[in-house]
N, C-alpha and C positions, 0 to 999 in steps of 0.2 A: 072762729079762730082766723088770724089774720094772714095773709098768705104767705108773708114773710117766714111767721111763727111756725106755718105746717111745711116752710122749706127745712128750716132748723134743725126740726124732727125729725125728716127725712135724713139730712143729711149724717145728725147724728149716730139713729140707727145704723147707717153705713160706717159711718166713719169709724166709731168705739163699740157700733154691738157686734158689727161682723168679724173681730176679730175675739171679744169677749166669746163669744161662739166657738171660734176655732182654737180659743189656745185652751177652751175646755173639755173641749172634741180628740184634739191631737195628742195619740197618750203620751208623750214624751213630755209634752210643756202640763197636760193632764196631771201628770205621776209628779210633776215638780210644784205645782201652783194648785192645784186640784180643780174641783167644776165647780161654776155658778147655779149649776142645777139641784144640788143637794146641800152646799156647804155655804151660801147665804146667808148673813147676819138674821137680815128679816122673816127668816126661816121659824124664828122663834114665836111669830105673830099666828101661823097656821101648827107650830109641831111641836110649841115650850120649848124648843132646845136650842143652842146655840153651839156652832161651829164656826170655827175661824180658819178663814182662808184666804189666800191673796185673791185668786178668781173671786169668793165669795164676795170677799170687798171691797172690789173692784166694781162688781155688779151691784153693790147695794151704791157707789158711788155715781155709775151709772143712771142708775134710778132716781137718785135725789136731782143731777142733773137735766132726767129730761122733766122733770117735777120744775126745776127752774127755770126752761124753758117754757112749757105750758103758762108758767105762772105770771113771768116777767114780762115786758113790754119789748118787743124787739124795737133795735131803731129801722126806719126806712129804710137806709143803707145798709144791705148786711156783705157787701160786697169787699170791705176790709174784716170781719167776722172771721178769725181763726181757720174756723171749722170750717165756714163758705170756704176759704182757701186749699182748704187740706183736699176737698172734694172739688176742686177746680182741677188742683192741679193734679192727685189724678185720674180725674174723666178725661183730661188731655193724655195723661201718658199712655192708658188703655187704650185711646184711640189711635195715637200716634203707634202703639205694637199690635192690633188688634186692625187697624182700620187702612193705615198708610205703611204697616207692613216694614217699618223702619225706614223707609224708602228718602225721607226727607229729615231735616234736622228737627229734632223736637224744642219745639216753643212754647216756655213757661215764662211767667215773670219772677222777677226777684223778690216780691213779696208770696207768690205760691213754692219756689223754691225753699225758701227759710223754713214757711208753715209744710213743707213735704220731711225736709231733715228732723225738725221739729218734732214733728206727729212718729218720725222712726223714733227717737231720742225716749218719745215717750212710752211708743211702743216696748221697748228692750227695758227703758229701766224703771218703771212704775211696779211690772211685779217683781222686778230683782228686789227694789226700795222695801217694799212693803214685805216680801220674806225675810228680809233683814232683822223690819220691825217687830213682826212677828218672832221668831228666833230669839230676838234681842230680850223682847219683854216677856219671853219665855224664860230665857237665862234668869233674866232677873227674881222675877216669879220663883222660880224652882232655889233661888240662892237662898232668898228669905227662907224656903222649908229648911234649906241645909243650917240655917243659921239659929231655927227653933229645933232642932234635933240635939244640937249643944247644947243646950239648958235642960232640953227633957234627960238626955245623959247627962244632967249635972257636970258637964265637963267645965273645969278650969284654967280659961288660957291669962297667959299674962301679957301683957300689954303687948309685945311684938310677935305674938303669934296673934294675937287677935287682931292688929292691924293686917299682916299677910294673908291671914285664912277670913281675914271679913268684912274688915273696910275697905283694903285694895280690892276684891271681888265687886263691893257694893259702886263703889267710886266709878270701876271697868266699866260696869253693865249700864250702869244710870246714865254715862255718857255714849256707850253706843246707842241708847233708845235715844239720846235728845237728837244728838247725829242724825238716825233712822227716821225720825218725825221731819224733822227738818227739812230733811232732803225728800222724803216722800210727798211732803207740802211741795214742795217746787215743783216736781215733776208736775205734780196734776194740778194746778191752779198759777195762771198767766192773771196777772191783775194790773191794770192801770194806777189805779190806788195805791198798791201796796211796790209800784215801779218794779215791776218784775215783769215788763215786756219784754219777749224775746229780740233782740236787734240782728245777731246772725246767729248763725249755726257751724261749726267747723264741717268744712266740706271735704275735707282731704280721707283716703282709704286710711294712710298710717295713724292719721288723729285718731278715727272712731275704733283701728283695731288693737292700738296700745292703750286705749281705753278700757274697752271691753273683755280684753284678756286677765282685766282684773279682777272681772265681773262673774257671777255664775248665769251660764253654765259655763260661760266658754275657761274662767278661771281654772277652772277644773283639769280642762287639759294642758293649760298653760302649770300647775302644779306637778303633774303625769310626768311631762317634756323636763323642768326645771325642779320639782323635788320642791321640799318646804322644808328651812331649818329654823326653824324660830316659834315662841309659843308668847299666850298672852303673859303667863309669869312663869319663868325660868326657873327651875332649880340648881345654884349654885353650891350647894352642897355644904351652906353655912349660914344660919338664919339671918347672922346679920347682915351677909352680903345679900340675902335675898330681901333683907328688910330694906336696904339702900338701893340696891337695883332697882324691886317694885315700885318704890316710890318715885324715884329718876324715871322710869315708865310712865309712871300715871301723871307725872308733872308734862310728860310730853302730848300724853293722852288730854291732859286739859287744856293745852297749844291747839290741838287739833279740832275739839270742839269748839276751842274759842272760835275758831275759822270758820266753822258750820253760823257760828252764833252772827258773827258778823256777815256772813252773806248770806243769813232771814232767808223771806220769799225767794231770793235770787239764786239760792242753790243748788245747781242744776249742770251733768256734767256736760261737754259739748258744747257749752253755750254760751253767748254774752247777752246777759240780761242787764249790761249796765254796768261798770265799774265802783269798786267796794275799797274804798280806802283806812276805815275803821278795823279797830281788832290788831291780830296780828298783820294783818295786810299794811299797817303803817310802817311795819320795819320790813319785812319780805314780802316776795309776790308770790309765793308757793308757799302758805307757813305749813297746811296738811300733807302736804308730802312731804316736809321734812321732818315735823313730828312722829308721823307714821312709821318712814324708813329710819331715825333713830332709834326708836323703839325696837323694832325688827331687828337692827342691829346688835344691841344691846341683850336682847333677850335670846340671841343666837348664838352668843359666845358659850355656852354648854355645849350648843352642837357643834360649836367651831373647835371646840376644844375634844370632841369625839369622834367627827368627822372628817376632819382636818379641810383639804382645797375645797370639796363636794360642797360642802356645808358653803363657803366663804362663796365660790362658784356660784351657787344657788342666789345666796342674797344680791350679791352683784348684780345677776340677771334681771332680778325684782329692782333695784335699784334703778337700773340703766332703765326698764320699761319706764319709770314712773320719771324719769328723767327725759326720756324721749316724750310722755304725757305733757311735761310740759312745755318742750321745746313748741312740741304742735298747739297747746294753748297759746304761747307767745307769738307765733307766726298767724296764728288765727285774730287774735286781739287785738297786736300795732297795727292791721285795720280799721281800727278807731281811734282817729286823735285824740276820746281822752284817754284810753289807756298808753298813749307815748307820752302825752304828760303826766301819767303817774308812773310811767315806768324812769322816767326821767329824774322827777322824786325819789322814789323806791326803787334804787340801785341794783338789789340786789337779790338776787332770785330764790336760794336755798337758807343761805346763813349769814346773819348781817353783817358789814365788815371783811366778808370776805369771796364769798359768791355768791 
């Protein structure tokens, strides 16, 4: 083995097993993602059975990768290597807090800064992504049984109760799994090939925590503080308007996928892996967050109408976050002349023609 190869290895173990480790260990992130120890895919090769788990999946992902390492050819240089960087920069930081006692200013470069925000970026949202997925193509899963129960009761729908009660269901789910794929591919795979190098990172506190207030767990408390009035399909209390509403949702829901679709490998939040001009992005620079919060919108007029300000209040606050999300995308981005020449282009940030 070459010595490059058994630095790799090393490094990797540190890099993605010491925390695979702990967020399996820790019962909080434990009871949320569950352990690599029992609930491993390849579990099935020693015990017939399989269990799914983010941990689990993670470590079966882990495992292919240092499988790709053993196997591949490293280059000579591994000194622009990801991973080399993650564990550069911090053997430097541990030393710098551990060694020089904070005493002097801490020295990183800017290509180990990136790969540090980076490696956080992936840390947080790799098992958010993949309990998504998980979740998601659980929903899906469990709708098909709801959807054979109807037949086994010989039930009779007519045409627009069977689009409300099972195509709009089918349509919802099908796109949050492409979504969840999608974006879980980015997290965990940086490719030259496929141009989905990281170039920077947003560095700012406010970027990463109106981000991750969207996120679970922290979402969670962010719902506590701010309340939730809005569902995936409303009940307005008249088929047809819920035949019109859900459909007006799921036309925005296919806006927002489209957005996942056009930025492929590069979907990834926090980050510029490159500027994406295709898709919605030819007409706005935010199309998923305007899809998203019209939808919300629109499926909260129930609760706006039972709740009255609380309800209105609520959405707002979801709004404004995802509003502030992208201010700090924006500020993060015309860091790179090409996205001021595409922002130059593409005018206009939420809704065409007018903001």
């Amino acid at each position: 083995m070459t010595n490059n190869k058994t630095k790799l290895l090393f490094y990797a173990i540190l890099v993605y097993g010491i925390p695979i480790l702990l967020w399996s260990a820790v019962p909080f992130t434990k009871n949320i993602w569950g352990s690599f120890t029992s609930d491993f895919i390849f579990n099935y090769l020693f015990f017939g059975t399989i269990k799914y788990s983010v941990m689990g999946i993670i470590f079966d992902i882990f495992i292919i990768y240092i499988i790709y390492i053993l196997l591949s050819k490293p280059k000579k240089d591994i000194e622009n290597n990801r991973i080399y960087l993650i564990f550069s920069g911090l053997k430097k930081i541990f030393k710098w807090v551990f060694k020089d006692r904070l005493k002097k200013e801490l020295s990183i470069s800017k290509q180990e800064k990136t790969s540090l925000l980076f490696y956080a970026v992936k840390l947080y949202f790799i098992p958010v992504m993949l309990g998504f997925l998980i979740d998601n193509s659980a929903s899906l899963i469990n709708f098909f049984g709801t959807t054979q129960s109807f037949y086994k009761k010989g039930s009779v729908l007519n045409i627009k109760k069977t689009l409300i009660l099972l195509v709009f269901p089918f349509v919802f789910y099908s796109i949050l799994v492409i979504d969840t794929v999608i974006f879980a591919f980015g997290y965990l795979f940086e490719s030259r090939a496929l141009k989905s190098i990281v170039k920077s990172v947003e560095p700012t506190a406010l970027g990463w925590i109106s981000a991750i207030a969207c996120y679970p767990p922290l979402n969670n408390l962010t719902s506590d503080i701010l309340g939730w009035y809005s569902s995936d399909f409303s009940n307005f209390g008249n088929i047809n308007i819920n035949l019109i509403t859900g459909a007006v949702s799921i036309f925005f829901f296919v806006i927002y996928v489209w957005a996942s679709i056009a930025l492929g490998p590069k979907a990834s939040n926090l980050t510029n892996r490159g500027i994406v001009t295709k898709g919605p992005y030819k007409y706005i620079r935010h199309p998923a967050y305007t899809a998203k919060n019209l939808s919300w919108w629109l499926m909260g007029i129930p609760f706006i109408m039972a709740s009255g300000f609380i309800a209105v209040f609520s959405l707002s606050m979801w709004t404004l976050i995802y509003f502030i999300r992208a201010l700090t995308e924006e500020r993060h981005l015309l860091q790179d002349p090409d996205y001021v020449e595409y922002s130059k282009k593409v005018k206009y940030m939420f809704i065409p023609g007018l903001f």
